[in-house]
C-alpha positions in Angstrom: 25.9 -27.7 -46.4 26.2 -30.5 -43.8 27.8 -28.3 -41.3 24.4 -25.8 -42.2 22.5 -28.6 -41.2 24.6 -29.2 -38.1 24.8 -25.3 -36.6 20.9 -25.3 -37.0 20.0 -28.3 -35.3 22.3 -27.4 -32.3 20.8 -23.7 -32.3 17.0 -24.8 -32.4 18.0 -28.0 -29.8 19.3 -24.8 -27.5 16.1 -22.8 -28.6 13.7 -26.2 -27.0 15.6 -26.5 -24.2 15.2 -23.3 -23.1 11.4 -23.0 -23.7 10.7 -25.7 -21.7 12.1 -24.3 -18.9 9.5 -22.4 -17.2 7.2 -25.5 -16.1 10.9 -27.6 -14.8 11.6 -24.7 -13.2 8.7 -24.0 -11.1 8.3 -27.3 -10.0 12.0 -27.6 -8.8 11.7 -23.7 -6.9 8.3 -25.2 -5.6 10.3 -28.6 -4.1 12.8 -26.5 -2.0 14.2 -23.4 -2.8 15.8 -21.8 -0.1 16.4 -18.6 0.9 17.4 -16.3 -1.7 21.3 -15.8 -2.7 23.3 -13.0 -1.3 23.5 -11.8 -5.3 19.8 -11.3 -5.1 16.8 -9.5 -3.2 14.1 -10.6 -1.9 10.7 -9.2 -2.0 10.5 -9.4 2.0 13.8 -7.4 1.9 12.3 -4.4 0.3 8.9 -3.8 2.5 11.4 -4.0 5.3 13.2 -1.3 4.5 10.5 0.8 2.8 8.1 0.6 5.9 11.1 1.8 8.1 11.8 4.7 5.3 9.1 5.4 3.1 8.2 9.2 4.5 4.3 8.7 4.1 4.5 5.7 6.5 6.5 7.8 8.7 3.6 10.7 8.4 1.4 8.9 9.6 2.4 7.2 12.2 3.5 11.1 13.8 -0.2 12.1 13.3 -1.4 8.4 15.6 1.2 9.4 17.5 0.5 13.3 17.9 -3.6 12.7 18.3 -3.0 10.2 21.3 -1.4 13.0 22.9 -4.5 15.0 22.3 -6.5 12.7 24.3 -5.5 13.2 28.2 -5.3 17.1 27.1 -9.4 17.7 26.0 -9.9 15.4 29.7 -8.6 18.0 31.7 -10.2 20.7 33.2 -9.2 24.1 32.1 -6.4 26.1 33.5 -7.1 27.8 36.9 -7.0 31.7 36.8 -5.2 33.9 39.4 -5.7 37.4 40.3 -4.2 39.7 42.4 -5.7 43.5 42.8 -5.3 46.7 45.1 -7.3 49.8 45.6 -6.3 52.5 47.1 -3.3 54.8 45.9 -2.0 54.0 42.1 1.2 52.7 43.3 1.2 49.1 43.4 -0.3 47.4 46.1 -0.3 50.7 48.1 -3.5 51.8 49.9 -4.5 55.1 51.5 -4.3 55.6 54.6 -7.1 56.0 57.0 -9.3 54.6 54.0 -10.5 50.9 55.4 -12.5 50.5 51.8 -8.5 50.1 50.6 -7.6 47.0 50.6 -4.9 44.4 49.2 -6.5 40.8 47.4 -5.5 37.7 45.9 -7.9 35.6 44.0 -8.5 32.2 41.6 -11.3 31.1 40.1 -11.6 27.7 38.5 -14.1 26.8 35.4 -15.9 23.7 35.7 -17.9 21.8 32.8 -21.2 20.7 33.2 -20.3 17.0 34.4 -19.8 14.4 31.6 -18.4 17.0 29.1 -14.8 16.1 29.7 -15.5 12.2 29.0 -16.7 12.9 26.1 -14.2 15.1 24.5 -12.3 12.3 25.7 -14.0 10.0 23.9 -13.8 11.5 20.9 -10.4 12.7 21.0 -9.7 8.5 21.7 -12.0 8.1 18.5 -9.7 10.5 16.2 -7.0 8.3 16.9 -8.4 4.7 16.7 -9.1 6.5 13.2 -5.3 7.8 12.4 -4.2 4.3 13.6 -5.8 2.6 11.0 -4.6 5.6 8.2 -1.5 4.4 9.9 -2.3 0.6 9.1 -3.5 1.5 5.2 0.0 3.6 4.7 1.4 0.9 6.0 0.0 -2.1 3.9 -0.7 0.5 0.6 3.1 1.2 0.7 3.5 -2.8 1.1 1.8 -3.7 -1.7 3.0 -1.1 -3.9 6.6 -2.4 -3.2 5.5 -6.4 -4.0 3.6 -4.8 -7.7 7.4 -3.0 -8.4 9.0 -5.8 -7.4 6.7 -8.4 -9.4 7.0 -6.0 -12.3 11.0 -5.6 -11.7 11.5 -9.5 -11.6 9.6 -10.2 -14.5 10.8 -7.5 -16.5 14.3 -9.0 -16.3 13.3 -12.7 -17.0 11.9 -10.8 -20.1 15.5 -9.5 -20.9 17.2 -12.6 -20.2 14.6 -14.5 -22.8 14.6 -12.5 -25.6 18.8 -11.9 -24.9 18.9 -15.7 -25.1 16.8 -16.1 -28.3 18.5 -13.2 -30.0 22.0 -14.9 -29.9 20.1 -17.9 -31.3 17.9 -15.5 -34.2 21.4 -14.4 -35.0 22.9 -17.7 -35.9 19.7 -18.8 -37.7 20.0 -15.5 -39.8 23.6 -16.4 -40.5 22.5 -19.7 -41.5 19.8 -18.8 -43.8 22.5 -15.9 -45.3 24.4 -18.9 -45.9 21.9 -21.4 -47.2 21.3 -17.9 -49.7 25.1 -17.3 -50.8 25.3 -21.1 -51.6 22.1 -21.0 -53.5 19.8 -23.2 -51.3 17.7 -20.4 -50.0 16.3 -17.5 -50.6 16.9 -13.8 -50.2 13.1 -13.9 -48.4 14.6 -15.7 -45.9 17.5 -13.5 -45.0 15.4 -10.4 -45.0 12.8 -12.4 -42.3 15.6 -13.3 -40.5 17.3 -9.7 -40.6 13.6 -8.0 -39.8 12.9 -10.5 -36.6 16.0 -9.4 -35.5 15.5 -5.9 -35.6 12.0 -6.6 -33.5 14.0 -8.5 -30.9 16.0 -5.4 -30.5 13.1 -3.2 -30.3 11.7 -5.0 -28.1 14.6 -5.3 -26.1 14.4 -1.7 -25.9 11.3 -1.6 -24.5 11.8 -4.5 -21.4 14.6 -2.4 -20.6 12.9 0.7 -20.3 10.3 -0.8 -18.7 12.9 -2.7 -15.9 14.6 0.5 -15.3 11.2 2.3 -14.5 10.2 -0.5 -12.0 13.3 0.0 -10.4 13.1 3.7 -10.4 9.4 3.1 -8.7 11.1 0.9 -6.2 13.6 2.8 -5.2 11.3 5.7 -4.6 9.2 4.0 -2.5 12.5 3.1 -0.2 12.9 6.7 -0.3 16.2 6.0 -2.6 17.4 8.5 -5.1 15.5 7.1 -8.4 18.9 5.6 -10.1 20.3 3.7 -7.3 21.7 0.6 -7.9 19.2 -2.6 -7.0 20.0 -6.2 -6.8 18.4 -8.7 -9.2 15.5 -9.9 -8.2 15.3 -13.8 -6.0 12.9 -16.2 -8.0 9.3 -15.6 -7.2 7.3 -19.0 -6.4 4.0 -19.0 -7.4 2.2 -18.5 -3.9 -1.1 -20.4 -3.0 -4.3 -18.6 -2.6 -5.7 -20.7 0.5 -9.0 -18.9 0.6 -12.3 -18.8 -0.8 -13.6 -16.1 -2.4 -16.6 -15.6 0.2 -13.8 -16.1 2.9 -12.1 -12.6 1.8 -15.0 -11.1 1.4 -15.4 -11.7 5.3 -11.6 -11.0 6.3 -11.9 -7.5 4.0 -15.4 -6.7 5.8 -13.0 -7.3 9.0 -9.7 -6.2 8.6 -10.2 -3.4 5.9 -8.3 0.0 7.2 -10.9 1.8 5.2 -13.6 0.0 6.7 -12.6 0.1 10.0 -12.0 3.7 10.2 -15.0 4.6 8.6 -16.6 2.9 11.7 -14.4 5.0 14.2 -15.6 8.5 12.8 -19.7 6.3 13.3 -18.6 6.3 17.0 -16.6 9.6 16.8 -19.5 11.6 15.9 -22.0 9.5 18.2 -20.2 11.0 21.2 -19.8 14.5 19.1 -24.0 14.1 19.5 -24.2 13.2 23.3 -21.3 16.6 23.6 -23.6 18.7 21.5 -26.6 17.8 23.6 -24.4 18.0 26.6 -23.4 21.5 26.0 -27.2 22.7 26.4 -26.1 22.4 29.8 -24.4 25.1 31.9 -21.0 25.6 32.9 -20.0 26.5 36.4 -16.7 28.6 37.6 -15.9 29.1 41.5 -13.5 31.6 42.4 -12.0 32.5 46.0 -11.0 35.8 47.6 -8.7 37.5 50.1 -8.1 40.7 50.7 -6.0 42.1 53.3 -7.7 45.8 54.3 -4.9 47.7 57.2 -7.8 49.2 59.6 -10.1 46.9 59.3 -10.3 42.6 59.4 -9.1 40.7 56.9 -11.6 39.3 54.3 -12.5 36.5 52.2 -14.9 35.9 49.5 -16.3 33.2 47.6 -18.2 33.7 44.0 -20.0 30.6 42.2 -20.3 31.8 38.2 -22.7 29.8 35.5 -23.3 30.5 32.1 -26.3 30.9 30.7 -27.1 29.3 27.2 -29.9 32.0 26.0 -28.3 31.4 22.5 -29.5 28.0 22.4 -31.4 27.8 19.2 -28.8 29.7 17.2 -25.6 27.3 18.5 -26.5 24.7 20.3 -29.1 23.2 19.0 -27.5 23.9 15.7 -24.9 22.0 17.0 -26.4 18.6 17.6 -28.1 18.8 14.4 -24.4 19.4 12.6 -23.1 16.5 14.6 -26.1 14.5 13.5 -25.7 14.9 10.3 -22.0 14.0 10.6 -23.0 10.5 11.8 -25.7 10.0 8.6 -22.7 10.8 7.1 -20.2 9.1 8.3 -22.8 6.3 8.2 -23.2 6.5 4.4 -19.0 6.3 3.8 -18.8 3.1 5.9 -21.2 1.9 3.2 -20.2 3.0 0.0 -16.5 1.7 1.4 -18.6 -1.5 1.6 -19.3 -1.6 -1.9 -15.9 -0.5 -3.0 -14.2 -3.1 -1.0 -16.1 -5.9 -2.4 -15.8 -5.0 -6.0 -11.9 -4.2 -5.0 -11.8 -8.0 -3.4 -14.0 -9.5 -7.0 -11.9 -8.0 -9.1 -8.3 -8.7 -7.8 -9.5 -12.5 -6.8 -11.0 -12.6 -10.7 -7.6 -11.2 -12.0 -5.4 -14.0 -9.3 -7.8 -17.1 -10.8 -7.2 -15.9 -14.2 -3.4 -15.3 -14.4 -3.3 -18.5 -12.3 -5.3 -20.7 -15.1 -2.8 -18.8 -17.8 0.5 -19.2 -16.1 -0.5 -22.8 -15.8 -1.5 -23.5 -18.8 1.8 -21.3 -20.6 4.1 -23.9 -18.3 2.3 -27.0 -18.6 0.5 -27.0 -22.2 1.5 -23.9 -24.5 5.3 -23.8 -24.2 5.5 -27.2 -24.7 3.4 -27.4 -27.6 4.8 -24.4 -29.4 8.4 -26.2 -28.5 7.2 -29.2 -30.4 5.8 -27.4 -33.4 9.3 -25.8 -33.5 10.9 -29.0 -33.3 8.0 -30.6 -36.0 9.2 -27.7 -38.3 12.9 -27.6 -37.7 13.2 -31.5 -38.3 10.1 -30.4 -41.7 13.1 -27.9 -42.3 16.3 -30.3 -42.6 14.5 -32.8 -45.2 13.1 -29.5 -47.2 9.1 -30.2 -46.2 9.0 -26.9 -44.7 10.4 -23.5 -45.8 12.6 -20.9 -43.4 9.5 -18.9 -42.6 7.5 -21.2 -40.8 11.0 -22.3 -38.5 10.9 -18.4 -38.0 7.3 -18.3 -36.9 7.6 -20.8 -34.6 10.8 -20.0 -32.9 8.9 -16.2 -32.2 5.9 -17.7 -31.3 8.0 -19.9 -28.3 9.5 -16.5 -27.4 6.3 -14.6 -26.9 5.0 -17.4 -24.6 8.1 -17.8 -22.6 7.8 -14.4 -22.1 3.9 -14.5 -21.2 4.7 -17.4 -18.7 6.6 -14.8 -16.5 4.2 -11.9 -17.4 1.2 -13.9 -16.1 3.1 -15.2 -13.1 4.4 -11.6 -12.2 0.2 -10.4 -12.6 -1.0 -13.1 -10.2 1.3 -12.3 -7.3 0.6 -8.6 -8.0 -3.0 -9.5 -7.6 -2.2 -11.6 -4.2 -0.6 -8.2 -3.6 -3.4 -6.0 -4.0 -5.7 -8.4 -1.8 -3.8 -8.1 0.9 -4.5 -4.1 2.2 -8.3 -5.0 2.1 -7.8 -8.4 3.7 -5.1 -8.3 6.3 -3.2 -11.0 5.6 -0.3 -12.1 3.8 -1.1 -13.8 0.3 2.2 -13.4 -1.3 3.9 -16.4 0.4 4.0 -19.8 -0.1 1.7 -20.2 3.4 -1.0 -17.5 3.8 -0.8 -16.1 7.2 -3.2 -15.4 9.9 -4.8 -11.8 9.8 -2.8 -8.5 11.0 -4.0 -8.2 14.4 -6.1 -4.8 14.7 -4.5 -2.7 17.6 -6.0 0.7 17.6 -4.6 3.4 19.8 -4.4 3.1 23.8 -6.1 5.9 25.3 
């Protein structure tokens, strides 16, 4: 029974030492750990790669790049026409002879909008694309923070795995010892069966973690545009990052920086110039057109012709027209401001969710773990004098395995939060040092 005694002391020792890990380990990543190992990838690593694959990135950028080609295209004038015409015999370009009303002619005309049309169309074909831009710039931080949520949930998930492998090598020993302590008569078969059962969960739950890993890598890889089973590195340690602004501060960066925001206020100034056009095209157009003709008995010819078009339709289009593109504006209007009120509850509610798996994850490493560890240790050293019974070492030892595991859980949440900030914000939350806002470069026109 001594050696009993011995293999359980050394098993729950192992079982301490391991719970309080999470707070030593933070503080020694958070003194100076490098860049990550070759054996490992790095969030940074990922976003990389998915920005320069993921194929709805890639979509939009084509439609930025498309709709600036639009723009010198409205600003033009329309195509010149050319004519060329005979009368005389049906032959081409044949005339009668001794007829001087025959004659041979070559013509163009050339349309011209009422001046100040073109600009505008201009204007609002530069205004589409400020507006894809910033689609652009949401694909491109959406896809961004979707890839830092997978890869949260993907490192966390395998600390999980690692935990509960851990503490199911050491359940299995204590369940062999309590099977022992049983055979030799100085336990009890309750003990055995706890033991047996707290295994099984481990296992179930190991189960689960797994599932759940594999989908997070299945998620990242589809965002890299991978096939869903490729192989992925394990994932560098995370260090918890440090939120450096207030919560009124994002507020102000989101009202700035949002993509959502921002091209809510391009379709404003989009349909603001669709107005002035629709008011503009009460207006007439002109077209001036030139003539030769070339008559054999009689002196050559030229004609000019000035056309304009008459708007006599003008209640039925186009003063139907400015009130459609006035009542684009009130609309466009009313989006900007319900995307107001979505991105500050959006900004409350991830900032809410960052402070609170902050407070946890700190409390886990520096006050739970360790307290759970001691109880473990009160009732394993209760356990070798026979003050306390098998169950409660049991109880102990799970409860030090569920908050090892919550440590990493909460950890993994508040970087995903950080994560989710950062598409309203415009600036990078997930690192150690927050960075300056994404600088908002819309389209040159």
């Amino acid at each position: 029974m001594k050696s009993l005694g011995i293999v359980l002391v050394l098993a729950l020792s192992a079982v301490l030492a391991e719970a309080q890990q999470p707070a030593a380990r933070v503080e020694t990543e958070a003194q100076g750990a490098g860049a990550p190992t070759a054996a490992t990838v790095s969030a940074e690593q990922l976003v990389s790669e998915a920005l320069e694959r993921n194929p709805g990135v890639q979509a939009a950028r084509h439609r930025v790049l498309a709709l600036r080609h639009r723009i010198p295209q409205v600003k033009s004038l329309p195509d010149p026409k050319v004519s060329v015409g005979w009368m005389g015999n049906a032959a081409p370009f044949s005339v009668q002879d001794g007829d001087p009303s025959s004659y041979r002619s070559v013509g163009v005309m050339q349309d011209l909008p009422f001046p100040g049309k073109l600009g505008l169309r201009g204007d609002i074909a530069g205004k589409e694309a400020q507006a894809a831009w910033w689609e652009y710039e949401a694909a491109r931080r959406q896809v961004t923070a979707d890839v830092k949520t997978a890869y949260f949930d993907y490192f966390f998930y395998a600390k999980a795995i690692a935990i509960t492998e851990k503490n199911r090598d050491l359940l299995s020993k204590l369940a062999q010892i309590a099977e022992a302590r049983y055979r030799v008569g100085k336990g009890i078969q309750q003990d055995v069966l706890k033991a047996q059962t707290e295994l099984s969960l481990i296992l179930e739950r190991l189960t689960v973690l797994e599932q759940q890993r594999d989908t997070a890598q299945a998620r990242l890889n589809t965002l890299l545009s991978r096939a869903p089973d490729t192989p992925l590195a394990p994932a560098a340690e995370v260090q918890p990052a440090v939120l450096g602004y207030s919560l009124d501060e994002l507020y102000e960066l989101a009202r700035k920086n949002d993509p959502g925001l921002q091209g809510a206020k391009q379709a404003i100034e989009r349909n603001q110039y669709a107005v002035s056009l629709a008011h503009k095209d009460a207006y007439p157009d002109f077209g001036v057109g030139y003539m030769y003709q070339q008559r054999p008995l009689m002196p050559d010819m030229h004609g000019v012709t000035v056309s304009v078009n008459i708007p006599i339709f003008y209640k039925s289009k186009q003063r139907e027209a400015i009130k459609e593109a006035t009542e684009e504006t009130l609309s466009a209007q009313a989006a900007r401001d319900n995307r107001l009120n979505q991105v500050n509850f959006e900004v409350k509610q991830e900032y809410l969710m960052a402070q609170a798996s902050q407070k946890l994850y700190d409390l886990y490493a520096k006050g739970v773990v360790p307290q759970a560890s001691l109880a473990l240790e009160s009732s394993m050293s209760s356990y070798e004098v026979g003050n306390a019974d098998f169950l409660t070492v049991l109880a102990n030892f799970s409860i030090v395995l569920q908050y090892q595991i919550e440590y990493y859980r909460e950890l993994a949440n508040y970087e995903s939060a950080l994560a989710r900030l950062e598409p309203l914000t415009g600036v990078e939350l997930t690192t150690a040092q927050a960075q300056s806002p994404v600088p908002a470069e819309g389209p040159k026109q």
